[in-house]
VEXDOVEX-844179 format. One record per residue (C-alpha): x, y, z. Coordinates in steps of 0.1 Angstrom, whole numbers, plus 5000, padded with zeros to 4 digits. Example, Ala and Ser with C-alpha at 12.3 -4.5 7.8 and 13.67 -1.06 7.14 Angstrom:
512349555078 513749895071 
This chain:
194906150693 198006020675 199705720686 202105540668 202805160681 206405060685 206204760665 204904960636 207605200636 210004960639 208804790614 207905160588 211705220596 212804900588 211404870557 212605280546 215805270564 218105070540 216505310512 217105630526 219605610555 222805680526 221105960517 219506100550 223206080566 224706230541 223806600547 222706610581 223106980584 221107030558 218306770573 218806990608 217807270594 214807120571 213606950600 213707320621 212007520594 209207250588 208607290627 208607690628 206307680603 204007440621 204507630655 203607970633 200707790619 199207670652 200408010673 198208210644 195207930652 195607970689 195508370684 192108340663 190908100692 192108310721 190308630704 186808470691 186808340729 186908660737 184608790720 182208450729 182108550762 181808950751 178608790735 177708600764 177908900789 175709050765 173008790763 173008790801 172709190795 170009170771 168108940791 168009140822 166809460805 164509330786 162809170819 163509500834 161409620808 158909410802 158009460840 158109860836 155309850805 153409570829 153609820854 153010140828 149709920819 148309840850 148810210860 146510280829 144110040843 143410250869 141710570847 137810490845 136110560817 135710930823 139710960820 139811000861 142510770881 140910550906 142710390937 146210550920 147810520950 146710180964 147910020928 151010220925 152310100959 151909780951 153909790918 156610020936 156609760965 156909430941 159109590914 162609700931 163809830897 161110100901 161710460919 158510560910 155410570890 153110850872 150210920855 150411240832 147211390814 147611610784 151811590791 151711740827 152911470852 149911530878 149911200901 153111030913 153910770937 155610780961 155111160963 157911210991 161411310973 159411330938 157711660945 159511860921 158711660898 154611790895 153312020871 156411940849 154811990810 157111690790 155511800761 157112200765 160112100784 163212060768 164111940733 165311670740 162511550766 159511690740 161011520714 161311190734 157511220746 156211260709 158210980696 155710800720 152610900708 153610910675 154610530677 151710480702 153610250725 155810270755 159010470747 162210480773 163510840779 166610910792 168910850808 168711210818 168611480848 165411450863 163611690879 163911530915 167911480912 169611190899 169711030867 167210830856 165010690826 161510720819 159310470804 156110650789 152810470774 150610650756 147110620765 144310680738 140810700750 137810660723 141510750698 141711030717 145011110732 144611110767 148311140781 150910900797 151010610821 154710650831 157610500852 160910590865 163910390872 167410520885 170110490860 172510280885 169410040898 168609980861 172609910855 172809700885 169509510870 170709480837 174209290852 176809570843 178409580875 178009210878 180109160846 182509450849 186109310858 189509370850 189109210815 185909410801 184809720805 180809850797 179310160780 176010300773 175010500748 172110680729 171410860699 170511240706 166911300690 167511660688 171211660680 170911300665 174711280681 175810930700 175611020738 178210840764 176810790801 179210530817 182310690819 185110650787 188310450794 191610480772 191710360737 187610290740 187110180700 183410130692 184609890661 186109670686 183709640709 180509410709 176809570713 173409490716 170109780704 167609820726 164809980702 162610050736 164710350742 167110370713 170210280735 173310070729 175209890754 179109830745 181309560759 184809600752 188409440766 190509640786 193509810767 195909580794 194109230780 196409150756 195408830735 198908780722 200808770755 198808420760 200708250728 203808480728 205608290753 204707920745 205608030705 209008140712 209507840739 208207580707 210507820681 213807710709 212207350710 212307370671 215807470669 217007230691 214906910674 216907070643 219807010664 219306650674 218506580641 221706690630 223106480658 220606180657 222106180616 225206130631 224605810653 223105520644 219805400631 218905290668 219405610683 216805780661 214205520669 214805650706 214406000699 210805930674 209505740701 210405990728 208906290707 205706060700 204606010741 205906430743 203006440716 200506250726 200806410766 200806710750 197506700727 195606510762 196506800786 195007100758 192106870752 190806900786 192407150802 193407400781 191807740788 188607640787 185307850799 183307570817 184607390845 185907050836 187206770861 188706410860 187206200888 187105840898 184305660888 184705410918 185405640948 183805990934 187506160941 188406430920 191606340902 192206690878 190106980880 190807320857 190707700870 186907730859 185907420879 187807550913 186207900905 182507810898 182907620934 185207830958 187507550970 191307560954 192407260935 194207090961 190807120986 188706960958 191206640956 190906590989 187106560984 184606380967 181206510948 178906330969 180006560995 179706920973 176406790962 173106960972 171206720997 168106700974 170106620938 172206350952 169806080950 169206160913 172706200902 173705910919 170905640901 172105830867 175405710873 174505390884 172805340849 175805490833 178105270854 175904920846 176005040807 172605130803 173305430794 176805590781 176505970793 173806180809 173306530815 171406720842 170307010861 171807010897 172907200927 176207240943 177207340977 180307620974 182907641000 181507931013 177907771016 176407930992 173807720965 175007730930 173407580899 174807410868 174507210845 176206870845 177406670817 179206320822 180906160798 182905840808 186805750798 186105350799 184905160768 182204960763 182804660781 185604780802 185504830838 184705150850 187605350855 187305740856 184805970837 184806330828 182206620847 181406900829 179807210844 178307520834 177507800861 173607910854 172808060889 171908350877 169908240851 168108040874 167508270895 166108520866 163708240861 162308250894 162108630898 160408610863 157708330878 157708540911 156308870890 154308680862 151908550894 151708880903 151109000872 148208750868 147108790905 147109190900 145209120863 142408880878 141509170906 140209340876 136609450875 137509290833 138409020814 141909120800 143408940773 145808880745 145508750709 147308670676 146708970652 146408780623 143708430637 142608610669 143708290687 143608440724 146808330739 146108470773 142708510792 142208600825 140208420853 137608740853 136008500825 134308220845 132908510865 130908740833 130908470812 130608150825 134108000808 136907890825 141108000807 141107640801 138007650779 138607940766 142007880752 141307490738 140207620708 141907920682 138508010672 136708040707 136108390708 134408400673 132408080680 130608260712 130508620695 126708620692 125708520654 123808830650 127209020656 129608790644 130008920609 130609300616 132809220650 135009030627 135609240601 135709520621 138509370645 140109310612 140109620594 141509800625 144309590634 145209590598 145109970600 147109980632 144110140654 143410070691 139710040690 136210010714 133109910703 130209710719 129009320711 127109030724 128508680734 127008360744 128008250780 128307930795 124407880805 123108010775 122308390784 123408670762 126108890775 126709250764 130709340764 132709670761 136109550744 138509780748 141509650723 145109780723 147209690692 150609630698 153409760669 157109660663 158809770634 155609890616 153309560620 150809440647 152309170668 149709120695 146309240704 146009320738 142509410752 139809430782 136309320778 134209480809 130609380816 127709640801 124609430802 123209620834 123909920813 121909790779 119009700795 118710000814 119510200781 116709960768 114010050791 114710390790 114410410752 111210200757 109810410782 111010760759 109010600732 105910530750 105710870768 106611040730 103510820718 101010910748 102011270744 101111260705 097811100717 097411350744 098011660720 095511480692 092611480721 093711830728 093211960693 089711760695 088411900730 089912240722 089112320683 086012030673 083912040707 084612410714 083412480679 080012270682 079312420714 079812760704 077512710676 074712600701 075312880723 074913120693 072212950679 070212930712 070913260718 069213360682 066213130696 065913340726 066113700701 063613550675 060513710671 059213500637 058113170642 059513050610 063413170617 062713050651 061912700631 064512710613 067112830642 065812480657 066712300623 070412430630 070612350662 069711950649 072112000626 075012090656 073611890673 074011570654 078011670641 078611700681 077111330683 079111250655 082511400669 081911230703 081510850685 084710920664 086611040701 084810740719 086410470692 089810610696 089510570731 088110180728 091110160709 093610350724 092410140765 091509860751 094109590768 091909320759 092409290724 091308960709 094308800689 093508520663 095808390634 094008520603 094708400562 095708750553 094708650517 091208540529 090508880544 092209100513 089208900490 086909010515 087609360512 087909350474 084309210476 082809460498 084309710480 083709580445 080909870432 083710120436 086109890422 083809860391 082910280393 086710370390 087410100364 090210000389 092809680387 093709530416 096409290417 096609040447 100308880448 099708770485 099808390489 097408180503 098908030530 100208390546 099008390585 099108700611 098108680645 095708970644 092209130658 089909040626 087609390634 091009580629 092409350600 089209450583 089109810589 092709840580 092409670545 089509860542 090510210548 093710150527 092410010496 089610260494 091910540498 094410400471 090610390449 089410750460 092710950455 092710790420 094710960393 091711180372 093911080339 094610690338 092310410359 093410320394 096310020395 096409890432 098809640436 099009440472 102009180482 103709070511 107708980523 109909020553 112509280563 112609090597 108909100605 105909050580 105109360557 102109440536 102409710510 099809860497 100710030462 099010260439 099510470408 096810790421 097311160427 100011080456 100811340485 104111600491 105711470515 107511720527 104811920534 102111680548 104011370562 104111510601 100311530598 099311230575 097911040600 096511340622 092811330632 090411490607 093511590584 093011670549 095311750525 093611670489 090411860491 087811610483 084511710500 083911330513 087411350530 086411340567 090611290578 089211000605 090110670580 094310720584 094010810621 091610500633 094310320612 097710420623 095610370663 094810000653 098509910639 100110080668 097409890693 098609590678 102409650683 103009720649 103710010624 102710180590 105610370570 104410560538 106510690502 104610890483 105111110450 103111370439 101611240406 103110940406 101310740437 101610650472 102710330489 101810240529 104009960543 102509810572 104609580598 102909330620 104509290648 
């Protein structure tokens, strides 16, 4: 603020007057009409500066509606795609709906921006709630409609996330928009999980309405996808130009909103009339200056120190009151009176000026906020503090609650007694009462979410830091939200270590990709036990990169260890029927052949006449008699094996028992001119029955010395490492076996496949029995020519 003191101007004339009163005098015409144009140039100066303030506030509060605007739809929509999702919930995993209705109600219920909600497989809308005054809208094909709706749908499976349609003509009357998400099961489109708002609810919700006055008018528009022309649905006043307008995009639907000012708000008719009133005050200062140059030095003292106070009471009343878009009031800091108040103030309130001076704000204050707004101005009043600010409530004239926020600044300095202080408000009702309707749904939200038989989530795409868990986790897995979200790395910490490695990377490589994916892991709960999870993962897209991962892990370890004992069982019934068809091939083709040669051969006896064919008849019959006695002590070991649950187990130095074999079986060794080469270590232990450790090293190593190569000596090479159990392999360099041909009946009883005359086929068979008795396994490789290597796993 400018003030000049009179002693100093007294004094700044004083000294300049004898210099230049001669020449000031002189022409005072001349200094009448310099002093008028120096002043319409100032008055131009600050008229253009007013103009430029009067229109950017203008389009502030254009920008403000706006905001407000933007806010509301995008809670409007963020509650439609909650809604669209939890719809989704409801389809199980065989892409059926269950309890549609019961959830639907619900969301229609809680959500008044909702007329309805639909599921629609494949593009045809086959479920909606409510179903009364939506019939029409069944059996409706999105996907085959019209252009424009077909076009609208695939832009949402294309995308693969929620898309706004409309606003168009729906099928049930009305305008409306339509919100579908895509739903992808196994990346399988499955259809939509869709809802439907009126076009005047979602206006009313959005604040269009609210905001539409005599000053600004609204439009909404949207970008044709067929056509690709802008679309009007609000209806066009006069002289509506888009480049004078304000807008806001809403990529969820491809609309723009418009706010524009009225043709009738014309900025200039605020600073019109003051400009011409200051251009007459201009020309008449020029005019007492030409008279004050006429009269004597005293005279234009007068006049400078009357145009100073006209100054400075001029530059006080536009600092506080001059148009301003907040409420702002003068009040006495010792009685709480109001002493000026501005339009805004009287409006934000309800009472007139001349009401609010004949109150105080103790009595407009909320009950509850008085207490605290009085001990802040205490402090401010005992200097403690100089100004506060605060969130409070005030009581309008018409009783109504509204909410502001409060800013005091006091007029005394430091020091000083208190005098008067400044109040500063700011109406945010509404968006405190956004607030609370945004609390109000996010507990249902979070109520609806922990009713899920599920863990749902949410994560950062890029450190899967989970930013959201629901309370479903203390029940499957132990972990309380709490827990779970005090660390970014959580999740990957409990993935079970087996999986850890592949669950990362392939969380990783999908979400980089841009795929919603579902895949199976283990996790460690709270107690220690090992959880098996379905994770279901949505990734969420904007502008072509994943923002958030969104996902539901359901509960499958019933399911595993079912799946579990019913391979288990498969395998064991696979196994006895093997068994069962080897005895069958025994009873039916060895025993039936032995006794048919007895019957044949007794029957010769009884036909006989000569004692010596009749001798020799009987020599036969030993002879059948004794391979029947041999083929029932083969079938009776298999059996000891095959029953026997009593198997001792003893840890045996595999080494130890590998030297024994080579020992017993050292003359053939030495026959074939064979090299054995023993790379098992001494201190190798398996838990093992030491009759069957025996027979297996010795059935193996003499086959690798019989089916020795005829053109180089045998090279049998034995050693021992781990592919997750214990393996011994048994190599050689002999004759080897095809495959191909012979590998379904390798280990078959009395199979043969290399035509040696000692081969009885019994070695492999008792074999395989003993490693399978065991719990363990044999695995062969074999090339003809080349040789043949047996792996065998103890268990």
């Amino acid at each position: 603020m400018l003030y000049l003191s009179p002693s100093w101007e007294k004094m700044n004339i004083d000294k300049n007057l004898s210099a230049t009163t001669n020449i000031l005098f002189r022409r005072p015409k001349a200094m009448g009409i310099f002093v008028f144009l120096i002043l319409t140039m100032i008055i131009l100066f600050v008229a253009n500066q007013r103009y430029r303030l009067v229109v950017e506030d203008r389009r502030l509060e254009m920008s403000r509606i706006l905001t407000s605007v933007k806010h509301n739809v995008d809670q409007s929509l963020k509650n439609s795609y909650t809604a669209a999702l939890t719809i989704g919930l409801t389809i199980n995993g065989d892409g059926v709906p269950k309890n549609f209705d019961t959830v639907a109600a619900q969301l229609v219920n809680s959500n008044r921006t909702l007329s309805a909600v639909e599921l629609v497989p494949d593009g045809v809308i086959k479920y909606v709630y409510p179903l009364k005054g939506n019939e029409k809208a069944l059996d409706l094909n999105v996907l085959k409609d019209s252009k424009t709706i077909s076009a609208e749908a695939n832009k949402a499976i294309e995308s693969r996330k929620m898309y706004f349609a409309g606003p168009i003509m729906l099928r049930q009357g009305g305008m409306g928009i339509v919100g579908r998400m895509p739903l992808f099961f196994n990346n399988k489109f499955w259809g939509f999980s869709a809802v439907v708002i009126k076009l005047d609810v979602f206006l009313k919700q959005a604040g269009v309405y609210e905001h539409m006055n005599n000053r600004f008018r609204f439009q909404l528009s949207k970008r044709n996808p067929v056509s690709a022309k802008e679309e009007f649905f609000l209806p066009l006043f006069s002289d509506f130009s888009v480049a004078a307008s304000e807008t806001i995009d809403f990529p969820d639907g491809d609309w723009k909103i418009y706010v524009a000012a009225v043709p009738t708000y014309k900025p200039y008719l605020k600073i019109i009339f003051p400009t011409l009133f200051s251009v007459l005050l201009a020309a008449l200062t020029g005019f007492l200056v030409y008279r004050v140059f006429k009269k004597p030095a005293e005279l234009q003292l007068l006049v400078y120190e009357q145009a100073t106070r006209l100054l400075e009471n001029e530059i006080k009343f536009k600092t506080i009151f001059d148009q301003a878009a907040i409420g702002i009031a003068e009040v006495d800091s010792n009685t709480g009176a109001f002493l000026r108040i501005n339009g805004k103030f009287c409006k934000i309130l309800g009472y007139t000026e001349a009401e609010l001076q004949h109150t105080n704000f103790q009595s407009i204050t909320h009950p509850d906020d008085l207490k605290k707004d009085l001990r802040y101005f205490q402090q401010m009043r005992s200097g403690k503090i100089r100004e506060f600010e605060l969130l409070k409530r005030y009581l309008r004239k018409d009783g109504q609650v509204v909410w502001v926020n409060l800013m005091i600044t006091p007029l005394w300095k430091v020091g000083d007694t208190p005098s008067s202080h400044i109040t500063v408000i700011e109406d945010v009702t509404a968006r405190i009462e956004a607030e609370l309707i945004a609390e109000e749904y996010q507990y249902r939200i979070e109520s609806l979410i922990n009713t899920i038989d599920g863990i749902v989530w949410e994560a950062d795409p890029e450190t899967f830091n989970f930013t959201f868990i629901s309370k479903k986790s203390e029940d499957i897995l132990g972990y309380t939200a709490e827990e779970w979200l005090s660390s970014p790395s959580f999740w990957a910490d409990h993935v079970h270590p087996d999986d850890r490695d592949w669950v990362v990377n392939y969380c990783t490589v999908c979400t980089n990709n841009l795929e919603q994916h579902d895949f199976e892991y283990r996790m460690i709960a709270k107690g220690g036990n090992v959880v098996w999870l379905r994770d279901i993962v949505n990734v969420i897209v904007e502008e072509g990169k994943a923002v958030l991962l969104r996902g539901i892990m359901i509960d499958i370890t019933r399911n595993k260890r079912a799946e579990r004992d019913l391979n288990h069982s498969f395998d064991l019934v696979n196994e006895q029927n093997k068994r069962l068809l080897n005895f069958s091939y025994i009873v039916s083709h060895n025993l039936r052949s032995h006794t048919s040669n007895i019957q044949s051969i007794s029957v010769l006896i009884d036909t006989t006449k000569s004692e010596e064919e009749r001798n020799e008849m009987i020599g036969l019959l030993k002879t059948v008699s004794d391979n029947l006695n041999e083929t029932l002590l083969n079938l009776n070991e298999v059996v000891n094996i095959q029953t026997n649950i009593n198997i001792i187990v003893e840890p045996l130095n595999l080494n130890k028992y590998i030297e024994k074999t080579l020992n017993v079986l050292n003359d053939q060794i030495v026959l074939k001119q064979a090299v054995v080469v023993n790379k098992v270590l001494e201190d190798v232990l398996v838990n093992y029955n030491p009759a069957y450790l025996e027979s297996i090293l010795l059935n193996f190593i003499f086959n690798a010395i019989r089916y020795s190569h005829p053109k180089r000596s045998p090279l049998i090479e034995l050693s021992c490492h781990h592919e997750g159990q214990l393996v011994l392999q048994v190599s050689d360099n002999g004759i080897g076996m095809n495959l191909d041909r012979y590998g379904a009946e390798l280990f078959g009883m009395y199979k043969t496949f290399n035509g040696n005359p000692d081969s009885k086929g019994l070695g492999l068979f008792i074999s395989k029995n003993q490693i399978d008795a065991m719990g363990g396994r044999v695995v062969v490789e074999s090339e003809v020519g080349i040789g043949t290597t047996f792996k065998i796993y103890f268990k």
